[in-house]
C-alpha positions, 0 to 999 in steps of 0.5 A, spaced: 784 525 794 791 523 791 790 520 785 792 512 786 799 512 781 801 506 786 795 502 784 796 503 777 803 503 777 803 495 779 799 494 772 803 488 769 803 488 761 800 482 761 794 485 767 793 491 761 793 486 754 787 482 758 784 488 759 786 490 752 782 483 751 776 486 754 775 492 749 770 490 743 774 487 736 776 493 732 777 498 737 782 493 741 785 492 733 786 500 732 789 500 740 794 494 739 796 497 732 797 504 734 799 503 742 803 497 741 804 497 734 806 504 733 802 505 727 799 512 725 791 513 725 793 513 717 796 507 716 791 503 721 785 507 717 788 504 711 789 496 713 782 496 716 779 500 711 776 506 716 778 513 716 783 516 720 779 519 724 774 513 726 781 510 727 782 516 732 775 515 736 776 508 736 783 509 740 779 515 744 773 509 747 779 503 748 783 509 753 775 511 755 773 504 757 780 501 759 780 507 764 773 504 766 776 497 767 782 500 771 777 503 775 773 497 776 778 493 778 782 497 782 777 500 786 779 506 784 775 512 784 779 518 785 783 516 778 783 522 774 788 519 768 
């Protein structure tokens, strides 16, 4: 079956910051910092006293979960992203 890039196309920023919202605290603060903010792993790491790569496995379950909550919200469930 096609993926449903319509349905995710129609996420409006303010769609996916609630979403965002949804994820547990310091995995939504390594999204926002490295997604939105544009900081490294490293940099993210040294302002929230974790490591790089704790940085990495938290960004890994925020992108994880936020496709589970897109799922979930969209019905979609033929969505491969």
């Amino acid at each position: 079956a096609p993926i449903k890039a319509d349905a995710i196309s129609n996420l409006h920023f303010e769609d996916i910051i609630k979403l965002v919202d949804m994820l547990p605290d310091s995995t939504r603060e390594v999204f926002y910092l490295y997604a939105i903010e544009g900081y490294s792993h490293a940099e993210i790491g040294n302002r929230m006293g974790m490591s790089e790569g704790t940085s990495k496995w938290h960004l890994s379950v925020a992108r994880k979960k936020l496709k589970e909550l897109i799922k979930q919200l969209y019905n979609i469930t033929n969505y491969a992203g």
